[in-house]
N, C-alpha and C positions, 0 to 999 in steps of 0.2 A: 171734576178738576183735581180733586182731592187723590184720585185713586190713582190719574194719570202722573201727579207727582210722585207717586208712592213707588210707580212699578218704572219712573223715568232712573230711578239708581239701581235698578236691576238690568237697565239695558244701553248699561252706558262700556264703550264700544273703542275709545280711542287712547291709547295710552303711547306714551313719552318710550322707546328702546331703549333697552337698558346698554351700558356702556359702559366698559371695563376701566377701570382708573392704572392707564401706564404713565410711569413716571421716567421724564427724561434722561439722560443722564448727568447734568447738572443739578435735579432734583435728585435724584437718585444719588449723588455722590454726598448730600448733604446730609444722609442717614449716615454712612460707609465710617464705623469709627476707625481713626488713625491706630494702630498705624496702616489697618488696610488701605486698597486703592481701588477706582475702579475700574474695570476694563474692560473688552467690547461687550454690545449686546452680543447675544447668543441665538434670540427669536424674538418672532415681534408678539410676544406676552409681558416685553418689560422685564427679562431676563438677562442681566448682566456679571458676567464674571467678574470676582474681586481679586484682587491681586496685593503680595505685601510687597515689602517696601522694594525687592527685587526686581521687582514686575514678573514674579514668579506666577503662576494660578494659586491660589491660597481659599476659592472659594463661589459661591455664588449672591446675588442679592437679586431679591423678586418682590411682588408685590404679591397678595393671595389673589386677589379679586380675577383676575384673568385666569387661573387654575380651580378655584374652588368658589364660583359665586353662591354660597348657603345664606338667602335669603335671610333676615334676622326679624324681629317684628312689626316691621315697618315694611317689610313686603323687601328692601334694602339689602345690599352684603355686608358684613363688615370686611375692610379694607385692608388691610397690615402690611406691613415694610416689614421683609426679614433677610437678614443677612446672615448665610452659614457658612463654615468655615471650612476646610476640603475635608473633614473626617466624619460632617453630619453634624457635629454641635453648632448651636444658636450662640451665634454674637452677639446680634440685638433682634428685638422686635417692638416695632413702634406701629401704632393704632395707627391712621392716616384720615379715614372715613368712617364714621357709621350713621346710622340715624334710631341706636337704638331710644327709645322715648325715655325708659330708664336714668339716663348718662346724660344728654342732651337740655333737659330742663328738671331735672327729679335728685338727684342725688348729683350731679357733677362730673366732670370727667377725670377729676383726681384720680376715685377707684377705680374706674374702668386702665387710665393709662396705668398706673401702678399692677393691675392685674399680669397686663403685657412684658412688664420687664422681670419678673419670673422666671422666662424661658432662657436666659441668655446663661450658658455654661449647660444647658441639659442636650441631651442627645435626642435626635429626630428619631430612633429605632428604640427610646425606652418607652417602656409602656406607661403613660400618664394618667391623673386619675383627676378628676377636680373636686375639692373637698367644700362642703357645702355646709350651712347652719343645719341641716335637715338629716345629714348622714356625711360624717365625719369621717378622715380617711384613717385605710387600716394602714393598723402600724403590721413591723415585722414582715411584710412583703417587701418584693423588687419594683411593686411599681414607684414611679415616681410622682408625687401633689403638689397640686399645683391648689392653693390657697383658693375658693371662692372667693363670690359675693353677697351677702346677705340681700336681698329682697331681689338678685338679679341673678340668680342662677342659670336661666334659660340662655339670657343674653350672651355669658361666659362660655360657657357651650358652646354656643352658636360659632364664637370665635375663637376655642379652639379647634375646634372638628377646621374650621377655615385654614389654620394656621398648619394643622397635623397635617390634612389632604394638599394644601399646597406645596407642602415642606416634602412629603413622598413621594408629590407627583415628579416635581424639581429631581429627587434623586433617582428615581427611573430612572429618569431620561437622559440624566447626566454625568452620575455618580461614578457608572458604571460595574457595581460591585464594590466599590472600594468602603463605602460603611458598612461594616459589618455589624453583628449582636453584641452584646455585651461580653466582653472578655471573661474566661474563669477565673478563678482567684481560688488561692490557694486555702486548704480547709488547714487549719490550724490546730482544731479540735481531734485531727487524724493520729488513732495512735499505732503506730507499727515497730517493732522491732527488727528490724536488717542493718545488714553491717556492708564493706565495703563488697563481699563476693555476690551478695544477694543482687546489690545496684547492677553489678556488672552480667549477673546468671538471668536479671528482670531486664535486661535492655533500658535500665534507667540512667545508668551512665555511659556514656557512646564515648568510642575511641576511634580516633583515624591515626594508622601508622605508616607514615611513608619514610622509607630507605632513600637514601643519597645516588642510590642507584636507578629509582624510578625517579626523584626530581631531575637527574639528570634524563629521562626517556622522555620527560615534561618538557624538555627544552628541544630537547633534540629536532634537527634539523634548523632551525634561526641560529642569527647571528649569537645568543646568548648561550648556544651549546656548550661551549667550554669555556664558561664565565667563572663558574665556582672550581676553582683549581681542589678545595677541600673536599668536595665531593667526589672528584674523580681518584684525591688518593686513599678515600675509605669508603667504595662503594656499597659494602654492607652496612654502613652507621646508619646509625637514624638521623635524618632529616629534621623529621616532626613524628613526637609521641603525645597526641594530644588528646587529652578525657574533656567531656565535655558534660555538665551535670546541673540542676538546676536547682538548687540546695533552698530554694525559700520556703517551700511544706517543711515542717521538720520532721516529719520522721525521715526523709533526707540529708536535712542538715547534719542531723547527730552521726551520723552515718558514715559521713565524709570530713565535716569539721569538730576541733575543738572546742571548749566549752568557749573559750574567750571569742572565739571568732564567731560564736554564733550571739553572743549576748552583745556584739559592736552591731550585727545584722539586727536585733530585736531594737537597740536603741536609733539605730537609723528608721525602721519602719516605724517607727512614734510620729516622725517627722515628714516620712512619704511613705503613706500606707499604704499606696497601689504602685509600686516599685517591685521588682522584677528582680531573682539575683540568679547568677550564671555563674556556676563554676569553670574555670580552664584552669586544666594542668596539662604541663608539656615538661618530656624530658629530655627530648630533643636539640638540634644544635639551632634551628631554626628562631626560638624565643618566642613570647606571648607580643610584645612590642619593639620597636624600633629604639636605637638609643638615645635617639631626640623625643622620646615620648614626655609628654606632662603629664602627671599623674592627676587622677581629678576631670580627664578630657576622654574626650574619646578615641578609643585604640584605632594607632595609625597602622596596623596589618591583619586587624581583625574586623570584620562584619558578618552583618546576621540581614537574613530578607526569609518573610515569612508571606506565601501567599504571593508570590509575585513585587512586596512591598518591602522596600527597607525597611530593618529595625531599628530604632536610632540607640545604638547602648554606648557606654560610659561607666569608665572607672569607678568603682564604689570606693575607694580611695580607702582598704580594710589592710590590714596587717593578717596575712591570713596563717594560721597553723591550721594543718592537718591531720585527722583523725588517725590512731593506729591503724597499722594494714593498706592504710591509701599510699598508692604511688608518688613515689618520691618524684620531684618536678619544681619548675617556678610556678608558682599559685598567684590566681588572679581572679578578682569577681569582678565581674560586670553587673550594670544594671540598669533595667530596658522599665516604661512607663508605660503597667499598661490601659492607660487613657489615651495612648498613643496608638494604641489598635494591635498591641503585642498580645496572643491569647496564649496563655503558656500549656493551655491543653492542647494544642494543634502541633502539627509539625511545621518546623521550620531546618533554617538550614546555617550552618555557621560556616564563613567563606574566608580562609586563610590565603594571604597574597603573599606569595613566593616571587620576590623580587631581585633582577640581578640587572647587574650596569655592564656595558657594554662602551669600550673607548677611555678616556682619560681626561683631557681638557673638557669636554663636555659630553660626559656619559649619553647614549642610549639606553631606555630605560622599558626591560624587558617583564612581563607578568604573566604568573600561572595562578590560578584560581584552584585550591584546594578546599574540598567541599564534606562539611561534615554532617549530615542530617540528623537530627533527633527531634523523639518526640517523650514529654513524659506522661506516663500514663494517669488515666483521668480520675482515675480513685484518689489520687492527691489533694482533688482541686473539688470546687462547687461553682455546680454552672448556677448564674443567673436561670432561674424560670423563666420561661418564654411563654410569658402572659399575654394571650390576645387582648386587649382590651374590650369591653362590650359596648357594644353597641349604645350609644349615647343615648336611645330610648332606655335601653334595658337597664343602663349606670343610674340614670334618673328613677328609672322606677323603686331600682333596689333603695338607692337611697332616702328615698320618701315613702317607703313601705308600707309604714304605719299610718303616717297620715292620709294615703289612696285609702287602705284597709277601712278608715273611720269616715270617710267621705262616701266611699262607695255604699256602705250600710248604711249615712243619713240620706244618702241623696236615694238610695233606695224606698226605704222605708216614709221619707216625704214623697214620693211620687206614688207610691200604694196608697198613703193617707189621703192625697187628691187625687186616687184616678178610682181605684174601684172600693173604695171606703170614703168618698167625697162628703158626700152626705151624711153618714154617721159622724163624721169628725166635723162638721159645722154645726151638726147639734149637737156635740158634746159640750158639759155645761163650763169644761175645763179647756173651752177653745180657745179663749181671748190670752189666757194664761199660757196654753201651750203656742200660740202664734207669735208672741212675744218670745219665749224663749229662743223658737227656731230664729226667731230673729237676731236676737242675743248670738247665737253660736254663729251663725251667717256675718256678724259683723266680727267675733274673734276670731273664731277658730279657722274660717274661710277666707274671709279679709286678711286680719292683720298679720295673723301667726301663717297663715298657710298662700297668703298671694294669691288666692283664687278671682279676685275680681276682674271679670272682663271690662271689656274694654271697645272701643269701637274701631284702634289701631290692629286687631285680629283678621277684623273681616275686610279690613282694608289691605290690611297686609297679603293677605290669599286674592283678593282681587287683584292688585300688582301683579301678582305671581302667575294669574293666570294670563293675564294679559301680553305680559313678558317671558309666557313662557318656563318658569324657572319651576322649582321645585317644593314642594309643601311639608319639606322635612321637618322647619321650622316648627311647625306646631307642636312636637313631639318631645323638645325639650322640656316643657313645661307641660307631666301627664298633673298636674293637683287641676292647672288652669283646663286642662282639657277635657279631663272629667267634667267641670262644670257644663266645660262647654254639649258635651254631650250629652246630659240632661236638659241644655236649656235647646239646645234642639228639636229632641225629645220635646219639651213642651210646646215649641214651634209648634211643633204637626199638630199635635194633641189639643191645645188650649190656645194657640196664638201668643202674644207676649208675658199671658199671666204669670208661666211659673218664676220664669226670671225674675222679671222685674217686681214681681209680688213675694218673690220668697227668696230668690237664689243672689240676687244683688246687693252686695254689704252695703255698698252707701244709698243705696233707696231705703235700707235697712234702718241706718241713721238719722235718712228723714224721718222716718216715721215715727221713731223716740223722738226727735224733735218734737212735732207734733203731739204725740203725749203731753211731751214737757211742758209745752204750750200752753195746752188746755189744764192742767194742775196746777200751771201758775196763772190760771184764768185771762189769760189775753186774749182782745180780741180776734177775730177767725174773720178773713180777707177771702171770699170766693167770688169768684167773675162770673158775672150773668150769663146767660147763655148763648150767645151773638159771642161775648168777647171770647169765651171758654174755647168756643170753636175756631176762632183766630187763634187764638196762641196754641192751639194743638200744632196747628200748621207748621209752628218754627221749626220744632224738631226734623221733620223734613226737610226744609230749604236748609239748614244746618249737616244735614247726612245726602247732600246733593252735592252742596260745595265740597265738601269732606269727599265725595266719588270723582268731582272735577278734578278737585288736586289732585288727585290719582294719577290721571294721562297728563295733565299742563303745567303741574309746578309740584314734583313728589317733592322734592326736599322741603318744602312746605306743610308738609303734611304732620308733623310731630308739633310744628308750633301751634296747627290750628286745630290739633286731636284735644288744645288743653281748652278748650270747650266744655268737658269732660274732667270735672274737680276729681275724679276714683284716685289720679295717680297720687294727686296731694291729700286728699284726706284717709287714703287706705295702704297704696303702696310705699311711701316716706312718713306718712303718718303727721304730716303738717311740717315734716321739716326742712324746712327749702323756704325759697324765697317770698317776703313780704307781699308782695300782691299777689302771689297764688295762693298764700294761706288764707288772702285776706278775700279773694274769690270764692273757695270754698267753703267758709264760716258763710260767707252771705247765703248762699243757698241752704245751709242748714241753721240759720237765725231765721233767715224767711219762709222754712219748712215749719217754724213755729205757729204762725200765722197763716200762712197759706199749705195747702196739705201735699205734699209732696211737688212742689211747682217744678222742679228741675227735670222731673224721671216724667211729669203728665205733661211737659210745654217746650224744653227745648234736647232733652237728651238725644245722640243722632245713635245710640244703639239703641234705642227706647224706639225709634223709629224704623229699623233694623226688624226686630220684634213684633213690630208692631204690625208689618205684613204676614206676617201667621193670621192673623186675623183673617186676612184676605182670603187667606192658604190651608186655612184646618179643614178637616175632613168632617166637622159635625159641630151642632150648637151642642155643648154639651152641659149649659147652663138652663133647665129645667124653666115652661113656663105656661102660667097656664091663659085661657080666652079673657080672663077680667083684667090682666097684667095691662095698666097702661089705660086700660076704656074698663069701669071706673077707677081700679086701684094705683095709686102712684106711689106707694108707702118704699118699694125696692128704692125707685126713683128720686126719691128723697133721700134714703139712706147712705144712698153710693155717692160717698169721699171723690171719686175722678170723673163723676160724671160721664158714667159708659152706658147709660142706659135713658133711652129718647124715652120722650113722654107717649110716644104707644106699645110703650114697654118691652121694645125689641133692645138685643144686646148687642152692644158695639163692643164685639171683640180684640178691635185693634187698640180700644182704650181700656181693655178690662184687666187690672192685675192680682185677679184670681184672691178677694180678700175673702171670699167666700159669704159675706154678709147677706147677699141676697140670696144667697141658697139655703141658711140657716131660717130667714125668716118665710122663702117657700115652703119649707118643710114643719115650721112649729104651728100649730093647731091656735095658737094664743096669742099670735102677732102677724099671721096671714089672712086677710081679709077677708077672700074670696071662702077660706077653710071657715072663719070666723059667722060671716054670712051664711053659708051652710050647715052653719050647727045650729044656727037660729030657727033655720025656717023646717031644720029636722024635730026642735020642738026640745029640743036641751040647751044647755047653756054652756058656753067655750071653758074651757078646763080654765081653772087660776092655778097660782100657787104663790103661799106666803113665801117661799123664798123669791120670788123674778116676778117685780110688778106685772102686770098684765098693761102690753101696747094696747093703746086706746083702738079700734077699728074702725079706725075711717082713714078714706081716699083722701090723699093728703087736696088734690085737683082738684076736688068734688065732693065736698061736706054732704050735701041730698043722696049722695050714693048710698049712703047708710042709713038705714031710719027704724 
């Protein structure tokens, strides 16, 4: 009966479809902050265009979970609401869903929502980094950090990579191209000497010169051909004599301006330091502006489109003198923003509007587009690096380096100590000392500092996932927790539940110094007969049965019923969280005083998890000889969890590897059967004043020995 429960949550078969969270659009408008608006769907992923107050397009708002469902550890997506705006930056982003366990009942959802509103003003196309207690982000790069979580790293991850991949997929599909990489920006640090013949011998200042006599070939033929009388009585004058130069590098500046007009440009960029400045000069009869212009606005006969896309520029409102040797003209700077998507390393195009009226009472109103292109060249400027981001395994491992590095050598060197040095290391007389310590570090350095404790929401969460189909990337955020997990796998095959639950689990770790504690401060020791022993094994099963039901019939239930399981409150918040769940895990560890580990031998459902290795090892690998059990009971005595039946056979499924009965198989002076054969060999069992000598008798049977 016993076995048929055990292998009924390895063949359990029916789960609940997973189902995308779209929000309608009156939910959906309740995110949208003013002054955007919203407007139609787009697809049925819960893709809706946002609009400002025009009812222009200004953007999109989506939900991730329909684009990027990454599973989190509860088997679950995290869900998020973001709104971006038409150039790729983040307006808002708000959580909506999760079931990380973390957030949920452990620490709160303050930090998890505060992590989310981070994004809002960052660009979808910068490269991001998430900065953690464990590896800190680098300064002096282009990427952009985004602040961790202390004891939630994995989770954070989990929902950015959701937010990143939803956020690119959205601009595939719809952007069209129109976000681009981060603009250049000008190097400041550049030093060059050139004067005004260099700019113009380097192509760095552009000039368009049109005569009165081609504006007029501009017009020709419409009605506005002989609109401008001035140009047909000087058809060699100039029209438009216009330079066009982009003075905000200085070794430009100095080039083309005076000192004064460049120290008005240095004290403006104090104030917008990603501002853009344009030189025009024109000497022409044409003019840089209209005589209705306001200064301070933007030029009403002058534009700029880079890339197919308006520039949006504007008066820098400067008093401009120019440098000796620059051409005489009306001087004018603009200045373009480039968060606006203006990259001053690319080419663009400056488009002068040659305007002429047509009629009297109410003119006809005639336009030629005069087109001036320039580009300046890119040794001015510093591009952004174009950091690929790594891979959210690889970001995690870099950043917890050292401590894989120190985990992977313990968890090494303990599974050599118990697998082919088993038996020298359980007689060593330094065993009890050195089991204590590994414990000691199992419960810091694994536990508390490094988050390594599993958990029973792991293998629950991969069950989800297989069942629904989804993906097992999850487990990858968290390589410290994964390591574990691949040792205690590892001892799966090998030993059945021992390693874990005997050595690799902090809070069984805990019990067990309970225990200690117990017995130093002499309280009495509570163990259950053996009828009861074997009932309350059983619970931990019917506990990781339920825990497989909620799986297919009610997952959103599954985080509140994981806290079965005190790890999260006494190892991963460290008791800090609320009154009854502290006041849940102190019991089990007050009653590990008295009872020896009751939690991890009666109801834990990973303890039961575990506990089919048992089932499933490949070999008894606990040594035993024909007296074990008929006459000698002395193992059976010794062993704390009651894993070994009175005919001396080993119950793997309840054995957590404390090594006691392999120490005393192995000693000559507390092994019976060895004990007995030294007698009747006609010598007498070794002593030694340091280690009283165990008395040699069958604990079941006093006449065994005589």
């Amino acid at each position: 009966m016993l076995t048929l429960l055990r292998l009924f949550v390895l063949s359990f078969l029916l789960a609940l479809p997973a189902r995308a969270q779209i929000l309608t659009p009156e939910e959906m408008l309740a995110y949208v902050p003013p002054p955007f608006g919203l407007g139609e769907a787009l697809n049925d992923k819960g893709l809706y265009r946002v609009v400002n107050s025009g009812g222009t397009p200004a953007g999109y708002a989506f939900t991730t979970q329909p684009y990027a469902a990454l599973p989190g550890f509860a088997g679950a997506p995290v869900n998020a609401l973001v709104v971006l705006d038409g150039a790729g930056t983040f307006v808002t982003v708000r959580v909506l869903h999760h079931n990380e366990p973390i957030f949920i009942s452990g620490m709160g959802e303050g930090p998890f929502r505060a992590f989310f509103e981070q994004y809002a003003g960052k660009s979808i196309w910068a490269p991001m980094s998430i900065g953690t207690p464990y590896g800190g982000a680098d300064q002096g790069s282009s990427l952009v950090h985004l602040d961790g979580i202390t004891k939630a790293t994995a989770s954070v991850r989990i929902a950015h990579e959701s937010i990143m991949a939803a956020a690119h997929a959205v601009a595939r599909e719809h952007m069209q191209g129109r976000v681009t990489a981060p603009a250049a920006r000008p190097d400041f640090d550049h030093e060059e000497a050139l004067n005004w013949n260099d700019l113009v011998a380097q192509g760095l200042a552009s000039h368009l010169r049109v005569t009165n006599a081609e504006i007029d070939a501009a017009f020709s033929g419409t009605r506005w051909a002989y609109s401008d009388p001035a140009a047909q009585a000087d058809p060699e004058g100039l029209y438009l004599d216009l330079w066009l130069l982009d003075v905000t590098p200085p070794a430009l500046a100095r080039a083309a301006l005076d000192q004064g007009t460049i120290e008005q440009m240095t004290r403006f960029r104090g104030v917008a330091p990603t501002d853009e400045f344009l030189l025009l000069i024109d000497a022409g009869r044409h003019g840089l502006v209209s005589e209705s212009f306001v200064r301070n606005t933007a030029p009403d006969q002058i534009r700029a489109e880079q890339g197919g896309l308006p520039v949006a520029l504007r008066d820098a409102d400067f008093l401009v003198d120019l440098a000796p040797g620059v051409p005489d003209g009306t001087a004018m700077i603009l200045r373009t923003d480039r968060r606006l998507g203006f990259n001053p390393a690319e080419p663009f195009t400056l488009i002068v509007d040659s305007v002429r009226e047509h009629g009297f009472i109410t003119p006809e109103i005639g336009r030629v587009e005069l087109e001036l292109a320039h580009q300046t060249d890119e040794r001015f400027f510093l591009h952004e690096k174009i950091i690929t981001p790594l891979p959210p395994w690889a970001e995690t491992l870099y950043s917890r380096q050292p401590d894989l590095i120190v985990l992977a050598l313990g968890l090494g060197a303990l599974i050599w100590a118990l697998g082919a040095r088993m038996n020298h290391f359980a007689g060593w007389r330094h065993f009890t000392p050195a089991r204590l310590l590994i414990l000691a570090v199992m419960i810091g350095f694994v536990g508390f500092w490094g988050q390594g404790q599993l958990s029973i929401v792991t293998p629950l969460g991969a069950l989800r996932t297989a069942l629904e189909g989804g993906s097992y990337m999850f487990l990858i955020y968290d390589p410290f927790s994964l390591m574990v997990w691949v040792a205690a796998i590892l001892g799966f095959v090998l030993w059945g539940r021992g390693l874990f639950c005997g050595w690799l689990c902090p809070f069984g770790a805990l019990q067990e110094f309970a225990h200690h504690l117990g017995r130093a401060l002499r309280l009495p020791r509570i163990e259950p007969n053996g009828s009861w022993d074997r009932r309350l094994k059983k619970l931990k099963y019917i506990a990781l049965a339920g825990l497989v039901g909620l799986v297919g019939f009610a997952p959103e239930q599954i985080d509140s019923a994981a806290e079965v399981e005190p790890f999260k409150t006494a190892i991963t918040v460290f008791f800090m969280r609320e009154w009854y769940f502290v006041a849940y895990a102190a019991f089990w560890l007050v009653l590990g005083m008295v009872l020896f580990k009751g939690f991890c031998r009666y109801l834990c459902p990973l303890g039961a998890v575990m506990a089919i290795g048992g089932l499933l090892r490949g070999r008894d690998w606990i040594a035993r000889r024909p007296e074990c059990g008929s006459p000698c009971q002395l193992c059976r005595i010794k062993c704390n969890y009651g894993a070994i039946a009175k005919n001396g056979r080993i119950d793997y499924s309840e054995c957590f590897q404390c090594l006691d009965c392999v120490a005393i198989h192995d000693n000559e002076k507390r092994c019976v059967p060895l004990v007995l054969a030294a007698r009747k060999a006609g010598r007498a069992a070794p002593t030694s004043a340091s280690q009283p000598q165990e008395a040699p008798v069958c604990a079941a049977s006093p006449a065994a020995v005589s």
